[in-house]
MDAnalysis code that builds the backbone (N, CA, C; Angstrom):
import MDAnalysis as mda
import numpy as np

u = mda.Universe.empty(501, n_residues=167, atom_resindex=np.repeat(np.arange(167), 3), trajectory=True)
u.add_TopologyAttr("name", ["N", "CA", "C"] * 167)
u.add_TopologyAttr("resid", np.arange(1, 168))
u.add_TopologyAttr("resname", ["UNK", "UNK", "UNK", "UNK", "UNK", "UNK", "UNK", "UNK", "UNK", "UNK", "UNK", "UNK", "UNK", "UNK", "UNK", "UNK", "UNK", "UNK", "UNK", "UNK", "UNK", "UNK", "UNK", "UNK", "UNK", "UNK", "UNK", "UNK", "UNK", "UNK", "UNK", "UNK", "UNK", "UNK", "UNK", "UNK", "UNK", "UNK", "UNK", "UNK", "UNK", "UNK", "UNK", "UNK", "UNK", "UNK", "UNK", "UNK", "UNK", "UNK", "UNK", "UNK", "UNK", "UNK", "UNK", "UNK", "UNK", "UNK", "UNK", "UNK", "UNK", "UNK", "UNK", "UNK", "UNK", "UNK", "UNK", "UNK", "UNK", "UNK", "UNK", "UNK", "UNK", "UNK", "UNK", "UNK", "UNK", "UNK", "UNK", "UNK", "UNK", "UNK", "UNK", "UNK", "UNK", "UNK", "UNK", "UNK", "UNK", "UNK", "UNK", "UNK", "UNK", "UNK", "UNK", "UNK", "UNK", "UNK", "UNK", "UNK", "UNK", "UNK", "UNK", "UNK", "UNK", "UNK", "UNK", "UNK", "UNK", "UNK", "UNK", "UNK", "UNK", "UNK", "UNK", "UNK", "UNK", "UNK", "UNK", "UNK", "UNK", "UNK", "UNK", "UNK", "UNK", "UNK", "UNK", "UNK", "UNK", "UNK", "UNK", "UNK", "UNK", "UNK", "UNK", "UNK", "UNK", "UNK", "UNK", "UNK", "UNK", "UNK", "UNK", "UNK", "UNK", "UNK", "UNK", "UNK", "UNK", "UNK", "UNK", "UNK", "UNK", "UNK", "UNK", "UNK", "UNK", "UNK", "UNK", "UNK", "UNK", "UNK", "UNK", "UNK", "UNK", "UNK", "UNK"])
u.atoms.positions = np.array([
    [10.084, -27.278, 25.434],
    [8.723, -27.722, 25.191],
    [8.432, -27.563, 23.704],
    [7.484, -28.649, 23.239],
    [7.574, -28.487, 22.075],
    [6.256, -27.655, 21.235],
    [5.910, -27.336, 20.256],
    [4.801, -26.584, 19.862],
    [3.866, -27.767, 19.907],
    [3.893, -28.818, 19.708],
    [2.829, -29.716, 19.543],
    [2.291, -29.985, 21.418],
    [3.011, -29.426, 22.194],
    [2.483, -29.959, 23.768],
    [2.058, -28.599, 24.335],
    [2.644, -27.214, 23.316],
    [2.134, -26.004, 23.823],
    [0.427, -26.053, 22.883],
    [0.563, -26.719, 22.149],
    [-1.087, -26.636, 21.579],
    [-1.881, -27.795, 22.079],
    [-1.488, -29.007, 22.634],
    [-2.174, -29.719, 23.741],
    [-2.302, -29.094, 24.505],
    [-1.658, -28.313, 25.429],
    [-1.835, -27.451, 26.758],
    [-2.988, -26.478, 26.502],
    [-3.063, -26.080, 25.728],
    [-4.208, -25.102, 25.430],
    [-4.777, -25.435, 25.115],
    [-5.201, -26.650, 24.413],
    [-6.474, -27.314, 24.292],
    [-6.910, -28.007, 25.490],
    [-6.278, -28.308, 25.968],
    [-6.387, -29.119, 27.828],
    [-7.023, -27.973, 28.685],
    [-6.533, -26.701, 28.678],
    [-6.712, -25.754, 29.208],
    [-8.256, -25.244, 28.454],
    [-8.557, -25.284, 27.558],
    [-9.743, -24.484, 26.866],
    [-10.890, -26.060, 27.490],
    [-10.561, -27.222, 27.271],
    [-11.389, -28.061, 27.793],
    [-11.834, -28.051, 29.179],
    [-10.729, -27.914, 29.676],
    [-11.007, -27.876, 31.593],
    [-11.926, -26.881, 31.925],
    [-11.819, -25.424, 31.010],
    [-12.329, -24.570, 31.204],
    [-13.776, -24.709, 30.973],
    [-14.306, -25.584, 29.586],
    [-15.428, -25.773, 29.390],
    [-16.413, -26.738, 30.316],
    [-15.249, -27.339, 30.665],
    [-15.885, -28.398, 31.965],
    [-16.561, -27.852, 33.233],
    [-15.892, -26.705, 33.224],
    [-16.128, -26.033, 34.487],
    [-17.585, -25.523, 34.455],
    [-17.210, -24.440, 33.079],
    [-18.737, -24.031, 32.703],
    [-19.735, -24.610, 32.456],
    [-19.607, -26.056, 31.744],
    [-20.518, -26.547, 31.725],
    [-21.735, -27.541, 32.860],
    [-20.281, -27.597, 33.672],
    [-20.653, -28.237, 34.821],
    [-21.540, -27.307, 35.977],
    [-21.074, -26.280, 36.243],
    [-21.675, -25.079, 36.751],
    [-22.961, -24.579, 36.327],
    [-23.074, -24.443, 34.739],
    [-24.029, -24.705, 34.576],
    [-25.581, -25.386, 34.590],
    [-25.159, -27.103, 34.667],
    [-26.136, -27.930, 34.837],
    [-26.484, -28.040, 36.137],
    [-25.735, -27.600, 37.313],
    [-25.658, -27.402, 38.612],
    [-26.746, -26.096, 38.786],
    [-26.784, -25.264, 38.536],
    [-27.856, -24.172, 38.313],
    [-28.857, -24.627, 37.765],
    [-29.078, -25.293, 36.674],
    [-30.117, -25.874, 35.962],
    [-31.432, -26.586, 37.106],
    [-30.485, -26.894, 38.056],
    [-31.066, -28.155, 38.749],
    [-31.242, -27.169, 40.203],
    [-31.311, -25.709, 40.182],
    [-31.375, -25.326, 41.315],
    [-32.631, -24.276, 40.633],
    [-32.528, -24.558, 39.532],
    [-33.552, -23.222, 38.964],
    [-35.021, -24.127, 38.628],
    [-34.816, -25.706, 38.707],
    [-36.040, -26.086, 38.791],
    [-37.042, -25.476, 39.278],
    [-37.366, -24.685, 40.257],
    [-38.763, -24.184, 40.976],
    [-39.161, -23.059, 40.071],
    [-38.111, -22.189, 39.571],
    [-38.476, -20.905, 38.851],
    [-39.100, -21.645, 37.428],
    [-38.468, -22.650, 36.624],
    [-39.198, -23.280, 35.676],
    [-40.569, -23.758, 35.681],
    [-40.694, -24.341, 36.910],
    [-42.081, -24.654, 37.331],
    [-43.466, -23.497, 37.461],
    [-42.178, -22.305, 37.994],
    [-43.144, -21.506, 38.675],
    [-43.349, -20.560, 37.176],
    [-42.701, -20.210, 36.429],
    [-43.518, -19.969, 35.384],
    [-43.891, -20.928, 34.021],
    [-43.981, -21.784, 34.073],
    [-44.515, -23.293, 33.259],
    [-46.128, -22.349, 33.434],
    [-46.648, -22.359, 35.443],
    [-48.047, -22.117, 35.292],
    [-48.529, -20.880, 36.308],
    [-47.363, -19.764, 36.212],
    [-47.987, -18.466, 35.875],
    [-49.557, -17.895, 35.051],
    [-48.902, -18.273, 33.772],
    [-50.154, -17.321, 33.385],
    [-51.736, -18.184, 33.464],
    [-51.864, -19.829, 33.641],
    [-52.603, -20.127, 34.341],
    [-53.490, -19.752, 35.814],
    [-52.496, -19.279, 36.529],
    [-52.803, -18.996, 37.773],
    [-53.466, -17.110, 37.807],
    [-52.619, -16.467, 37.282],
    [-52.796, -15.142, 36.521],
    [-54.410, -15.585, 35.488],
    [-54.291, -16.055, 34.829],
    [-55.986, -16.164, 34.132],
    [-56.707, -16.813, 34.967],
    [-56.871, -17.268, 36.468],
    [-57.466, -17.926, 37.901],
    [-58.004, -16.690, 38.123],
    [-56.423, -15.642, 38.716],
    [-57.190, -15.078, 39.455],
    [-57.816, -13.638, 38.492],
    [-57.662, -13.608, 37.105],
    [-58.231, -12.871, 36.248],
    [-59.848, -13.108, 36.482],
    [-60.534, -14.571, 36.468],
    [-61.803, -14.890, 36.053],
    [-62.543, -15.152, 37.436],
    [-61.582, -15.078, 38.492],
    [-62.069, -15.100, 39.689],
    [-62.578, -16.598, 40.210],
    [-61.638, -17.540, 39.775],
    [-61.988, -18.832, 40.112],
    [-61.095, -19.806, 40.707],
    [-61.160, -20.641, 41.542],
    [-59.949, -21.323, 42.588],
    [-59.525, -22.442, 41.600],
    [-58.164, -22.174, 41.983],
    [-57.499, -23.283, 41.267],
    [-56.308, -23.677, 42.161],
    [-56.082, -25.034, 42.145],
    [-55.007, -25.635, 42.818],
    [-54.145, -26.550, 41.934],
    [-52.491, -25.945, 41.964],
    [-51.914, -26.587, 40.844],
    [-50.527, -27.187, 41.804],
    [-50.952, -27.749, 42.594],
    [-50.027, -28.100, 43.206],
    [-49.156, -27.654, 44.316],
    [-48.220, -26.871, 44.239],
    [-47.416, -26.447, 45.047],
    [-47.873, -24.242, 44.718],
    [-48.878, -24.164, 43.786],
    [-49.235, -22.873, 44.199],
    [-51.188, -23.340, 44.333],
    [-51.965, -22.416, 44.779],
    [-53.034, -22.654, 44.874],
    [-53.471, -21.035, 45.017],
    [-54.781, -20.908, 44.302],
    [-55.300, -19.660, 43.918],
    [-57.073, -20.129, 44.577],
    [-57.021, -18.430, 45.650],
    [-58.459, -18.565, 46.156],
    [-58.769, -17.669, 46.240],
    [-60.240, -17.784, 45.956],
    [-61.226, -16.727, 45.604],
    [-62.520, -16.756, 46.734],
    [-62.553, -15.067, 47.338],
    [-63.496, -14.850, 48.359],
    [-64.010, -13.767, 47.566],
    [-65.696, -13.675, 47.818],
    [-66.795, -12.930, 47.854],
    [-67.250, -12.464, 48.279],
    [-67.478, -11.171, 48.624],
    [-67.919, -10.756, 49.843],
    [-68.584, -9.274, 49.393],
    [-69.810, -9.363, 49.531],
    [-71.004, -8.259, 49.240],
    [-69.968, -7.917, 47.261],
    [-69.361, -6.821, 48.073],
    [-69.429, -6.657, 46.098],
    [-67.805, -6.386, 45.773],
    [-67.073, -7.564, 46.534],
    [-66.096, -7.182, 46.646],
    [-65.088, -8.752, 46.540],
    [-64.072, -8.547, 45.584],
    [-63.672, -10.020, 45.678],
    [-61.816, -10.009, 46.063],
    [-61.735, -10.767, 47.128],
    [-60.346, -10.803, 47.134],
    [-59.462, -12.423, 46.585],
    [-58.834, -12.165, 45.605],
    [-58.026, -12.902, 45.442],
    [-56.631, -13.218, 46.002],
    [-56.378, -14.578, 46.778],
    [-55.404, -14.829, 47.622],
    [-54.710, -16.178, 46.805],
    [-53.327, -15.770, 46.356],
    [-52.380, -16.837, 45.910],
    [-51.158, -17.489, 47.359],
    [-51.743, -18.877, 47.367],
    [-50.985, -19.538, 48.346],
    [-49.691, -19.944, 47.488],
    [-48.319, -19.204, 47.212],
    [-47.325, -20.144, 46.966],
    [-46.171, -20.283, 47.767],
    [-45.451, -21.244, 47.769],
    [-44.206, -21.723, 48.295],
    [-44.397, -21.550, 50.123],
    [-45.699, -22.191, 50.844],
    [-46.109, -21.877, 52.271],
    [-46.653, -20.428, 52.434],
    [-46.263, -19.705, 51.530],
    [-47.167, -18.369, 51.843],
    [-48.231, -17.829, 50.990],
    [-48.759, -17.461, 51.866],
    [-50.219, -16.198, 51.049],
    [-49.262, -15.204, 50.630],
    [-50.095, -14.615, 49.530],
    [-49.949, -13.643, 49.036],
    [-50.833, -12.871, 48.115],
    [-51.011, -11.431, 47.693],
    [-51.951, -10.952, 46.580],
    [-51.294, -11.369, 45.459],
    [-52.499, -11.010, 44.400],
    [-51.481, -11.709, 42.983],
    [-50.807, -10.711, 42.716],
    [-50.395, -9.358, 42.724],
    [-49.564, -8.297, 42.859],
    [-48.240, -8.862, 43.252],
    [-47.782, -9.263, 44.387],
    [-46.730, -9.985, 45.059],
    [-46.687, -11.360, 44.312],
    [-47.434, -12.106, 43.937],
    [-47.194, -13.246, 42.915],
    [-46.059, -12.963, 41.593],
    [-47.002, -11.967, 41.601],
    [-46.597, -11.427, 40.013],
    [-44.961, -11.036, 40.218],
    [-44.191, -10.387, 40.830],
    [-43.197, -9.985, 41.378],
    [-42.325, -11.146, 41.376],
    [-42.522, -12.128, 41.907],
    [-42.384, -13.330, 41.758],
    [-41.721, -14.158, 41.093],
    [-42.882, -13.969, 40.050],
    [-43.002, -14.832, 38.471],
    [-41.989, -13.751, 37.774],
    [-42.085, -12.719, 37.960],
    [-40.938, -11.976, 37.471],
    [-39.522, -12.227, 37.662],
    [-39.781, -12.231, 39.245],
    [-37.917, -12.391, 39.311],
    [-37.421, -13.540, 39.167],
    [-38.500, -14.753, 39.001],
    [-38.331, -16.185, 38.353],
    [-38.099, -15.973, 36.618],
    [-38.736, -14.715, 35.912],
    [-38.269, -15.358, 34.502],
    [-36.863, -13.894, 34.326],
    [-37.315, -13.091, 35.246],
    [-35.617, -12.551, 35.001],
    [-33.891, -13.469, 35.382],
    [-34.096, -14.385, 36.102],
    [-33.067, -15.880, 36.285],
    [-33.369, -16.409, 35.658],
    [-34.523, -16.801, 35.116],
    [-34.337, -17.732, 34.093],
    [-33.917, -17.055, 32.565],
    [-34.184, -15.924, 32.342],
    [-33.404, -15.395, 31.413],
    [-31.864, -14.724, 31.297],
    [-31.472, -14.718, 32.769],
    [-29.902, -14.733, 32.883],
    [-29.703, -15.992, 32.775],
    [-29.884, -17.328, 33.149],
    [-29.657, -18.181, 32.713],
    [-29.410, -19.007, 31.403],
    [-30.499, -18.456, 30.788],
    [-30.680, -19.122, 29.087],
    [-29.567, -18.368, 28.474],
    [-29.179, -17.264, 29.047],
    [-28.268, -16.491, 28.113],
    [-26.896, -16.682, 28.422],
    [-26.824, -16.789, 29.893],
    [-24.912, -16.728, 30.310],
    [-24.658, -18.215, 30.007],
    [-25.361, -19.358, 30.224],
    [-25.267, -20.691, 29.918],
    [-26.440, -21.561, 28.626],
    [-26.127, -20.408, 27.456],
    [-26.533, -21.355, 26.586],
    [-25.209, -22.117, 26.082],
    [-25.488, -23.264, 25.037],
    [-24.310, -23.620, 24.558],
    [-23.561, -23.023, 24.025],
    [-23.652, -21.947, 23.048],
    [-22.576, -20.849, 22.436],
    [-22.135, -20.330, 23.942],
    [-22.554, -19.529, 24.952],
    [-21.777, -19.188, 26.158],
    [-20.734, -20.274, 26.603],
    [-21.111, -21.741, 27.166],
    [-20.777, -22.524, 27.586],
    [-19.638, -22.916, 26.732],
    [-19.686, -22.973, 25.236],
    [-18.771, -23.338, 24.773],
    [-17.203, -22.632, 24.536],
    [-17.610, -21.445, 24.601],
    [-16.474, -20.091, 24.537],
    [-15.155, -20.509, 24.932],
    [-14.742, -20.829, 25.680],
    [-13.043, -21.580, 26.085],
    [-12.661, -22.478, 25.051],
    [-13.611, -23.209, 24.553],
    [-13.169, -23.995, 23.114],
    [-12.872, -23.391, 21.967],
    [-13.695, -22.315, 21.757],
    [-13.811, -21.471, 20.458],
    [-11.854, -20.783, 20.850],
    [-11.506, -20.659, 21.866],
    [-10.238, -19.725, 22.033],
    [-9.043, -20.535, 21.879],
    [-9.328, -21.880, 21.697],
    [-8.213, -22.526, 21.264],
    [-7.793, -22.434, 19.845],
    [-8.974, -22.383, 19.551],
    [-8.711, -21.909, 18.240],
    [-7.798, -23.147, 16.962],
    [-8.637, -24.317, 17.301],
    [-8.343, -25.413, 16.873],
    [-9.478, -26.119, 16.517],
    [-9.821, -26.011, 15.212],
    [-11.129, -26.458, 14.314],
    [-11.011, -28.363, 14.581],
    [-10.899, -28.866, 15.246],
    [-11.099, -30.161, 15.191],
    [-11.824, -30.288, 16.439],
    [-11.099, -29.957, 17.262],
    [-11.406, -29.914, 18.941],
    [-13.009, -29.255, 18.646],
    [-12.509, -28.027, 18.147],
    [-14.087, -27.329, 18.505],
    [-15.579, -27.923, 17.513],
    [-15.110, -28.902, 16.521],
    [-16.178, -29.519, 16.042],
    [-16.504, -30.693, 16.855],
    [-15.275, -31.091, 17.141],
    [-15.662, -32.768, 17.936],
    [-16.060, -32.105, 19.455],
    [-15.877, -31.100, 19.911],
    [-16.675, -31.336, 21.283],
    [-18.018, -30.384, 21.054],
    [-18.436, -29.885, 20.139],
    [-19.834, -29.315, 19.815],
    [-20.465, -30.627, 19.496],
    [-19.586, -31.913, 18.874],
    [-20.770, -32.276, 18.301],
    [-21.071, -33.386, 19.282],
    [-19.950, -33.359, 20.356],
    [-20.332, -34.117, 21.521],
    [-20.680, -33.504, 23.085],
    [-21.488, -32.546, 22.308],
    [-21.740, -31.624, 23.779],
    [-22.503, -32.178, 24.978],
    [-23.357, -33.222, 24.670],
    [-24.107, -33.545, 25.417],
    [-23.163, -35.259, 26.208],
    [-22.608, -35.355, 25.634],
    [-21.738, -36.436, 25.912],
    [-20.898, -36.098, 27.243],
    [-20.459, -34.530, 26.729],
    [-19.424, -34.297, 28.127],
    [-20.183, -33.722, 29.302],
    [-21.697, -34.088, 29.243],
    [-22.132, -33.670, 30.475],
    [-22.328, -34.504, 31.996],
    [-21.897, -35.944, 31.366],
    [-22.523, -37.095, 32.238],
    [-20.892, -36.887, 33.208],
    [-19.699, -36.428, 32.966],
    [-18.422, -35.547, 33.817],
    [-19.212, -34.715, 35.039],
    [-20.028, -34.101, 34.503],
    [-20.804, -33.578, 35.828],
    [-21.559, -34.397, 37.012],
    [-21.854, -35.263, 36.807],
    [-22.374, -36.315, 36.929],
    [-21.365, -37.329, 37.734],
    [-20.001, -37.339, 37.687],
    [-18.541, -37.996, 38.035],
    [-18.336, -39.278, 37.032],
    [-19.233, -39.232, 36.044],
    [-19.221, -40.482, 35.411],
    [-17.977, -40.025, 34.353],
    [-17.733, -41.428, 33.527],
    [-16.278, -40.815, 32.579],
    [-17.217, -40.911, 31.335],
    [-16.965, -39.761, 30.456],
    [-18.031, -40.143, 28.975],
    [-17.071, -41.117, 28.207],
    [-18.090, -41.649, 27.376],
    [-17.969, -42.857, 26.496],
    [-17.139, -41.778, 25.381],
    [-15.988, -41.410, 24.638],
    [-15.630, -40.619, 23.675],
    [-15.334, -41.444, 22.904],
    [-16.208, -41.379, 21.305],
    [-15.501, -41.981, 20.114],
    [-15.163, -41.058, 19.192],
    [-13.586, -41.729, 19.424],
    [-13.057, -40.149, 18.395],
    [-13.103, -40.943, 17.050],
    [-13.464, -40.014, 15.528],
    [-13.247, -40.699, 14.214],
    [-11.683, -40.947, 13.837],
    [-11.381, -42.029, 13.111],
    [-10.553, -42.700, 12.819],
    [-9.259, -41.405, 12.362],
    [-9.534, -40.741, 11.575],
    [-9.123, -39.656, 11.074],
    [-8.874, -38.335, 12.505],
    [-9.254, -38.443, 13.157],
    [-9.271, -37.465, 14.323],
    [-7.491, -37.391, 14.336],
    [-7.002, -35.798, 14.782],
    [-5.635, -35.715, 14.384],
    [-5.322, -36.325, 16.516],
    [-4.082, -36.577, 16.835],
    [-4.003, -37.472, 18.107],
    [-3.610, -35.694, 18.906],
    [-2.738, -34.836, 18.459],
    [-2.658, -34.266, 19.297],
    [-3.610, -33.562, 20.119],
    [-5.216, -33.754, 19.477],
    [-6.178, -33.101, 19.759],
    [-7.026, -33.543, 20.815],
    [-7.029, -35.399, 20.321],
    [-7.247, -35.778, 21.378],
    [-6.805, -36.102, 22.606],
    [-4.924, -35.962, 22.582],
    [-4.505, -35.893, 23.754],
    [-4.718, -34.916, 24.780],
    [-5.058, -33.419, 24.084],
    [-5.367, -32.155, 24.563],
    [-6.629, -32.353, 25.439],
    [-8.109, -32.864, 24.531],
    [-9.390, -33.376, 25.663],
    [-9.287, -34.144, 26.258],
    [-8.465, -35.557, 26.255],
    [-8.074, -35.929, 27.710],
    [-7.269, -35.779, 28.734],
    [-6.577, -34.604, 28.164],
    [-5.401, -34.087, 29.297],
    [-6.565, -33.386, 29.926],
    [-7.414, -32.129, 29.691],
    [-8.416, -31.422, 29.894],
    [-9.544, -32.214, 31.160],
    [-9.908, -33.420, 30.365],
    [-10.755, -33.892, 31.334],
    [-10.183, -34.352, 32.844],
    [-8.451, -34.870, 32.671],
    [-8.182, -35.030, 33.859],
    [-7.890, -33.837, 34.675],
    [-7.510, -32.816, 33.958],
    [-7.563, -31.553, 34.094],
    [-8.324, -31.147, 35.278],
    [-9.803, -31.226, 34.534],
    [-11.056, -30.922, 35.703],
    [-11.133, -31.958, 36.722],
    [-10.724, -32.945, 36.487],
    [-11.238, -34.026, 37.488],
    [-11.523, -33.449, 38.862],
    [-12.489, -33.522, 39.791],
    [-13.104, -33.345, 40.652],
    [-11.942, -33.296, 41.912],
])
C-alpha cells in the first residue's frame, strides 16, 4: 500500500467520521425542537405568572385564579397542569439539553475527526463547506466544487469518506 492511499484512508476515515457526527447531530437538532420552543417563551410565561395575568402562547398557557386574598397560578404545558415551580424545572432541564447540545455538537465539536487527519486542505475545504455536507443527512448527494488547485489525493479521500458513510 502506498503512502498516498494510507493518507486517503485517513482522510476517508476522518470524513466518514464527521458524517456521522454531523449527521447525528442535526438528527437531535430536530428532536430538541420543543426544548427550543419551550425556552424561546419561558421567561414570557415566568413574567405571566410574575404579574398575575393569563396568557396563552400556544402549546403552553398560563392561568390565573383569585380567590379572597389568595392567587393561584396554574401553567398548562405539554397536556398537563402544573405550578410554575414544576414549569420552571422544566425550562431547566430544557436549557440544560440544550446546552449539552450547543456544546457536544457545535461545529468545532462536530468537526474534530477532520482536525485528526491532520491534512490542511481537507480541513479548510470541508470547514468551508460545512453546511454543504449537511444535505448527506438528508440522503441527498452535496453539490462539491472543489478549486482548480485542490491537491486530488484529498479529494479522493472525501469521496471515498462520503461513500464511506453512505447509509
Amino acid at each position: 500500500m502506498s503512502g498516498t492511499n494510507v493518507v486517503i484512508d485517513v482522510i476517508a476515515d476522518g470524513v466518514a467520521d464527521f458524517l456521522k457526527r454531523l449527521c447525528e447531530c442535526e438528527r437531535r437538532r430536530s428532536e430538541l425542537s420543543d426544548k427550543y420552543a419551550l425556552t424561546s417563551i419561558a421567561d414570557e410565561v415566568i413574567k405571566a405568572a410574575n404579574d398575575g395575568r393569563n396568557v396563552d402562547l400556544g402549546n403552553v398557557r398560563v392561568e390565573v385564579s383569585r380567590r379572597l386574598f389568595r392567587r393561584t397560578v396554574t401553567v398548562h404545558f405539554m397536556g398537563r397542569s402544573m405550578t410554575v415551580d414544576e414549569f420552571l424545572v422544566e425550562v431547566s432541564k430544557a436549557r440544560s439539553a440544550l446546552a449539552w447540545y450547543e456544546s457536544d455538537c457545535s461545529s468545532e465539536a462536530v468537526l474534530e475527526p477532520i482536525y485528526r487527519t491532520d491534512d490542511r486542505p481537507t480541513i479548510e475545504y470541508v470547514r468551508a463547506n460545512y453546511d454543504t455536507f449537511k444535505v448527506i443527512c438528508a440522503g441527498s448527494t452535496p453539490d462539491l466544487a472543489y478549486p482548480p488547485d485542490f491537491p486530488a489525493y484529498a479529494r479522493m479521500g472525501i469521496e471515498q469518506g462520503i461513500r464511506k458513510y453512505g447509509p
